[in-house]
N, C-alpha and C positions, 0 to 999 in steps of 0.2 A: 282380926284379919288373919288369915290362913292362905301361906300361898303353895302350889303346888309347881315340879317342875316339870317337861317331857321331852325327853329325847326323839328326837325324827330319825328314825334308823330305815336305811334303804337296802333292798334285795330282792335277788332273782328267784324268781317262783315260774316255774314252766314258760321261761322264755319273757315274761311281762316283769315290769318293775313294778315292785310291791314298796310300799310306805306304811312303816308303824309308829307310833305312836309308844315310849317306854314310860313310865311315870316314875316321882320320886318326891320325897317328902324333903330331900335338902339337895341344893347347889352341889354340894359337895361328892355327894355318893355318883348325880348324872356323872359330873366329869369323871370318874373315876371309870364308869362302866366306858364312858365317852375311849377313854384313853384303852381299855381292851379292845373295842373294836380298830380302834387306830390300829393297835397291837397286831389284829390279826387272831384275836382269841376268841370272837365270836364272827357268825356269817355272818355278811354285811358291811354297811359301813353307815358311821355316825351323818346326817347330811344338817343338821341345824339340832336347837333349842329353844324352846319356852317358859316362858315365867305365866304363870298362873293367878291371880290373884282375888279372894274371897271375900266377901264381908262376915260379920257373923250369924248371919241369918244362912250363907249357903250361897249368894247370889254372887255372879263373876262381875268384878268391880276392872281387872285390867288384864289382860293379855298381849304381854312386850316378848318379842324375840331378845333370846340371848346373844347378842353378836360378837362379845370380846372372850368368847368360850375358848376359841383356837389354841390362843396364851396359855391359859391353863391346863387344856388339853398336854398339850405338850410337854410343860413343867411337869407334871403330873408322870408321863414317862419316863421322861431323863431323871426323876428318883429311885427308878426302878431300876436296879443293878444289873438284874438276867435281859431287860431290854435294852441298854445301853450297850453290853455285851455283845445281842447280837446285832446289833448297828456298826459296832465297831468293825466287826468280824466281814456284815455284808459292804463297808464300805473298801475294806483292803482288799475286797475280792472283785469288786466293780471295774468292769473299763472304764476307762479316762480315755 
């Protein structure tokens, strides 16, 4: 069995909202791109996840949303030093 993952990545394209489709061979690397666009590092923004899943012949046996990505999404940030950084920075500058 071979599963694949997809990131649902949303943007503006001449005023319409566009939806892509990002692929990935592990859980791990989505979240990671997941948390740039959180970031701000890429246009767009992340809007969901997929789990993929193959038998060995090729044929799709399951397709589950990923819905407890957020969690991780975020851990995944807050180990990142330059982004914690500037969270800190844009919260002591925020109105209250």
């Amino acid at each position: 069995m071979e599963n694949t993952y997809y990131l649902i990545v949303e943007q503006r394209a001449g005023g319409r909202r566009l939806r892509t489709l990002d692929e990935y061979a592990s859980a791990d690397r989505l979240i990671a791109d997941a948390a740039d666009y959180e970031a701000g590092e890429f246009p767009g923004r992340w809007v969901g996840a997929l789990e993929l899943s193959f038998d060995d012949s090729g044929r799709l046996i399951a397709a589950l949303p990923l819905v407890d990505i957020a969690a991780d999404v975020h851990a995944e940030l807050a180990s990142r030093l330059e982004w914690c950084q500037r969270q800190t920075a844009l919260d002591r500058w925020s109105p209250r």
